[in-house]
Residue, then its C-alpha position, 0 to 999 in steps of 0.5 A: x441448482x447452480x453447481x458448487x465452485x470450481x478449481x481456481x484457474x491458474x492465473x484467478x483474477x477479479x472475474x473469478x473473485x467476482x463469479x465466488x462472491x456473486x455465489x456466496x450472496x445467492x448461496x449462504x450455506x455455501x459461505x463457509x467453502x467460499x470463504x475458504x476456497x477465496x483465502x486459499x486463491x487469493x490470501x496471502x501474509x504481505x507486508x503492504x506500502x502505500x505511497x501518497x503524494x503531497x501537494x496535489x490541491x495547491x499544485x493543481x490550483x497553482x499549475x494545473x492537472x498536466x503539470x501534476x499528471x506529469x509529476x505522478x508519472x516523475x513520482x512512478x518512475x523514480x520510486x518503482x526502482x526502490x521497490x523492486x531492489x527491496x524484493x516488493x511489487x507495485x500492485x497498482x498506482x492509482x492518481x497520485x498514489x502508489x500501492x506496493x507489497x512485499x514479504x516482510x516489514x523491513x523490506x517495505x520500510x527500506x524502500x520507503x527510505x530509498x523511495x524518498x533518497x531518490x525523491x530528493x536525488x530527482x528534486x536536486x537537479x529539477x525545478x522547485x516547481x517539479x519537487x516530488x515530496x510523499x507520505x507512506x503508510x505500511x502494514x503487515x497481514x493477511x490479505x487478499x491479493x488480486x493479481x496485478x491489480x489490487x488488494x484488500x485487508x484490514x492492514x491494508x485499509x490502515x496503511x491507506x489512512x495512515x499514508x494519505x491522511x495522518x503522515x506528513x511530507x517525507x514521513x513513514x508510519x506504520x502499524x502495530x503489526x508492521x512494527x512488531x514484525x522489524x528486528x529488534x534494535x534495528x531502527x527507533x519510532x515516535x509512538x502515537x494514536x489517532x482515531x480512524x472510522x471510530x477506533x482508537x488506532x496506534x501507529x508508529x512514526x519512523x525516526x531513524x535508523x540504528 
C-alpha cells in the first residue's frame, strides 16, 4: 500500500499539490487528511486583484498581435509598481491579464486606483494608438496559493468574472466579502448584481473615494 503523505517540502509547489491530489483521487479515505494537510500548505486568507485589459479583439484585428503583445508588456511594467507599493504580490500574468494579491481589501483596492493613475500617466505622452485602459475584479477569502505561479478559490473565481466580463474600462468591482472587509466610511460604491454560472451574485462597483 502507497505510504500516507509527507511533510511538505519547504518551498511546496504544483508538483507536491499534484502527488496529494493524485493521493486523494486513488485513496478516498484519505480525503479528509489530504484536505487538511493541502489547506495547511497552501491555504491562506488573501485579498485578490485581477486585472483585464480592455480592447484586445478590436486592437488586434486593428494592429495586430505584436503590437497588443507590446501593450501587455507596457501594461505589466506600468502596474507592477502599484502593486508592490501597496504591500501586493503579482502571482502571474497570463495574456493580457494581471493576477495579484494582497493581505487586505483596502491595499488591493488602492493599487487598482494607482494602477490606472499610472495608465492614464502612460496614455498622456504615447500614441492613442498605445492607450492602456483596464477592468478589475477584487475579492477576499480563503484561497489556495501555489508559490509564484497561480491561485484557486471561490472569491478568486468571481474576481475573474467580475474583472474580465462584467467591469468596463477603467471600472473596479468588488465582492461581497471584499467589500465588508474596507473601512467603514472610507470610499462609496454602486451597488449591483448580475448572474454568474446560474447564481444570483452581487458585486459592488467603486464610485470614489471619502
Amino acid at each position: 500500500m502507497k505510504s500516507k503523505p509527507k511533510r511538505a517540502p519547504r518551498k511546496p509547489g504544483r508538483a507536491f499539490l499534484k502527488q496529494l491530489l493524485s493521493e486523494r483521487n486513488q485513496y478516498p479515505v484519505r480525503v479528509q487528511k489530504i484536505d487538511k494537510l493541502i489547506r495547511r500548505t497552501y491555504e491562506r486568507k488573501v485579498a485578490m486583484l485581477v486585472l483585464d485589459m480592455v480592447g484586445f479583439s478590436r486592437l488586434t484585428v486593428e494592429y495586430g498581435i505584436i503590437h497588443y503583445m507590446a501593450m501587455i508588456h507596457q501594461m505589466d511594467q506600468a502596474a507592477r509598481p502599484s502593486v508592490t507599493q501597496n504591500g501586493g504580490r503579482v502571482i502571474k500574468q497570463e495574456a493580457d491579464n494581471l493576477y495579484c494579491i494582497f493581505p487586505k481589501p483596502a491595499r488591493a483596492l488602492e493599487a487598482a486606483l494607482d494602477i490606472f493613475r499610472a495608465f492614464d500617466a502612460v496614455n498622456s505622452v504615447v500614441p492613442p494608438a498605445r492607450d492602456i485602459y483596464g477592468s478589475i475584479g477584487i475579492g477576499y477569502g480563503e484561497t489556495l496559493i501555489i508559490g509564484d505561479r497561480d491561485m484557486f478559490g471561490s472569491e478568486m473565481n468571481i474576481a475573474c468574472k467580475l474583472g474580465e466580463d462584467i467591469a468596463g474600462k477603467a471600472e473596479i468591482l468588488l465582492t461581497p466579502a471584499a467589500h465588508a472587509a474596507l473601512p467603514a466610511g472610507s470610499y462609496r460604491f454602486d451597488s449591483n448584481a448580475t448572474s454568474i454560472s446560474g447564481m444570483e451574485v452581487k458585486y459592488y462597483r467603486f464610485a470614489e473615494k471619502l
